[in-house]
Each structure stands twice: as C-alpha cells, then as structure tokens.
TORPA-475409 format. One line per field, with one value per residue: residue number from 1; residue in three letters; chain; x, y, z of N, C-alpha, C in turn. Coordinates in steps of 0.1 Angstrom, whole numbers, plus 2048, in hexadecimal, padded with zeros to 3 digits. Last residue first. Layout:
pos = c(NUM/...)
code = c(ala/...)
unit = c(A/...)
nxx = c(X/...)
nyy = c(Y/...)
nzz = c(Z/...)
caxx = c(X/...)
cayy = c(Y/...)
cazz = c(Z/...)
cxx = c(X/...)
cyy = c(Y/...)
czz = c(Z/...)
END
This chain:
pos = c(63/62/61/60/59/58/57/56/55/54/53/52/51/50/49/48/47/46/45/44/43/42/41/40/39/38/37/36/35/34/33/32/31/30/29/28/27/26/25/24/23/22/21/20/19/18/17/16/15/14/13/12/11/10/9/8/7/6/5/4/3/2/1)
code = c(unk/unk/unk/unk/unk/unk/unk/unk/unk/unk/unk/unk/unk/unk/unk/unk/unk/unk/unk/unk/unk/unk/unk/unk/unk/unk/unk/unk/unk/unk/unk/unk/unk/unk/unk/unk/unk/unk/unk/unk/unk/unk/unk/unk/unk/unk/unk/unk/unk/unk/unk/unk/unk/unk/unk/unk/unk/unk/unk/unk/unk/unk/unk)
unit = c(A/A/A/A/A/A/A/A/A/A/A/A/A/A/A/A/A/A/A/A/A/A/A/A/A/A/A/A/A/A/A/A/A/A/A/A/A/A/A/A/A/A/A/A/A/A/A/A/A/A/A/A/A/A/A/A/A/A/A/A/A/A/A)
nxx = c(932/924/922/911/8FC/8F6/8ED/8D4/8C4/8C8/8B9/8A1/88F/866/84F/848/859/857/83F/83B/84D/83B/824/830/836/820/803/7E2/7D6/7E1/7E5/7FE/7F5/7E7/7D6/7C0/7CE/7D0/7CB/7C5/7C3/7BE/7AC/7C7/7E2/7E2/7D1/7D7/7B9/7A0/793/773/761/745/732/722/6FB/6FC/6ED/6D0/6D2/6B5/6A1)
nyy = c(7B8/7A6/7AF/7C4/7B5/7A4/7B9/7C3/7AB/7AC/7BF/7D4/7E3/7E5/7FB/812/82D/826/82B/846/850/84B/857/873/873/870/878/868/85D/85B/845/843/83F/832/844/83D/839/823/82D/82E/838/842/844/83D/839/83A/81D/807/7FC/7E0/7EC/7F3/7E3/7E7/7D0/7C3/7B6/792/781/76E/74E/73E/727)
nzz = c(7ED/7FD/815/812/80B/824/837/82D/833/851/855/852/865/864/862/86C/864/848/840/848/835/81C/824/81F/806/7FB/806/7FE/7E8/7C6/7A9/792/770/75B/74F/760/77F/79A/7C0/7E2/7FE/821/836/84C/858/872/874/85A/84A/83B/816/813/7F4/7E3/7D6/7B9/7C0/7BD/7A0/7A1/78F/77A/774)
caxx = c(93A/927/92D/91D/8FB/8F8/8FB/8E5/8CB/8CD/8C9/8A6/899/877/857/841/855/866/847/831/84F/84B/824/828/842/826/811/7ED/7D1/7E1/7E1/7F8/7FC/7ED/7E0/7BE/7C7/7D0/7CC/7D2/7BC/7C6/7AA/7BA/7E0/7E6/7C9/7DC/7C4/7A7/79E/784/766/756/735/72E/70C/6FF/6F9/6D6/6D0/6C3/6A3)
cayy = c(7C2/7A6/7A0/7C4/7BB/79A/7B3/7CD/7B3/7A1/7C1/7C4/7E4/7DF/7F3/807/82A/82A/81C/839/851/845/84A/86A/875/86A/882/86C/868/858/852/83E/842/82A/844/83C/844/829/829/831/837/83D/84B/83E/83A/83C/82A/80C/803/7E7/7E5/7F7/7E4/7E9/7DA/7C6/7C1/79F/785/779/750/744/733)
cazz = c(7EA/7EC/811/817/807/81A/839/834/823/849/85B/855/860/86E/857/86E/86E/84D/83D/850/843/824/81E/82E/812/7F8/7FF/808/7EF/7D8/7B2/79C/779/75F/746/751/775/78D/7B1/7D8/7F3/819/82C/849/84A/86E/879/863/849/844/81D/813/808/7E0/7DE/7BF/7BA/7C1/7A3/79D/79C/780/77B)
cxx = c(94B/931/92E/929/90B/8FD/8FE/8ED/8D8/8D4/8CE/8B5/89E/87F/865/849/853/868/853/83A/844/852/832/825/838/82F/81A/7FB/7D9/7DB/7DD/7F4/7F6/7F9/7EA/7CB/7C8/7C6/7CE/7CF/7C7/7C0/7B5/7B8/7D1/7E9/7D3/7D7/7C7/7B9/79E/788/770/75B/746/733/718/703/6F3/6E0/6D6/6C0/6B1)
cyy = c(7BE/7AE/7A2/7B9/7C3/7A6/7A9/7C1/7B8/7A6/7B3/7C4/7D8/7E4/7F2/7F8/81A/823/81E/82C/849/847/846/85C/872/866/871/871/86F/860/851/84C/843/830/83C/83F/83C/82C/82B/82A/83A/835/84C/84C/839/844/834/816/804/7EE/7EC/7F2/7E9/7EF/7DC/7D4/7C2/7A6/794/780/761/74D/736)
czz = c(7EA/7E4/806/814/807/80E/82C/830/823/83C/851/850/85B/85F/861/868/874/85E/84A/84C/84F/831/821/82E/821/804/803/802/7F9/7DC/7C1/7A5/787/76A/751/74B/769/786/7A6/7C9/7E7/80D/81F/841/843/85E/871/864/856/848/82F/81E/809/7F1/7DD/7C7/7BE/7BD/7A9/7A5/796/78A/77E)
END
C-alpha cells in the first residue's frame, strides 16, 4: 500500500503590515512582476533598512 501524497497548498509568507498584499513574480519571459509601484517598495527599504556607516567609510579609504 502506498501512502497518498497531500496536495500542495500554497501559504503566503508573513509581511510587514505595511507591505500587505505584497506579491511579486516571474512572467514566462522571465521578467519580474509586482504588485506594488516600485517607488513604494524603496521608500519602505529606505525607511526600515539602518544606514550602515561602516561600507561609507571602507568605501572612502579606497579612494
């Protein structure tokens, strides 16, 4: 007797409230699709995302 394989449910990930209803993938010709404008998507990074000061400065010595 084999055993019979569940179906595969498909769970969405938990999001920052923020970015609810956030959905993003590829099309058949391998370009990316979103559901959110893009420019709100960088301004949530912009926002939520530290500064890191370290890069800055290892970035600067090089020069």
């Amino acid at each position: 007797m084999t055993k019979k394989k569940a179906p595969f449910v498909e769970k969405k990930p938990k999001v920052h409230p923020d970015l609810e209803g956030f959905d993003m993938r590829i099309d058949s010709f391998g370009q990316i699709v979103s559901s959110l404008d893009r420019d709100k998507i960088n301004a949530f990074l912009d926002k939520e995302m530290p500064d890191d000061k370290k890069l800055k400065a290892k970035d600067d010595e090089s020069k």
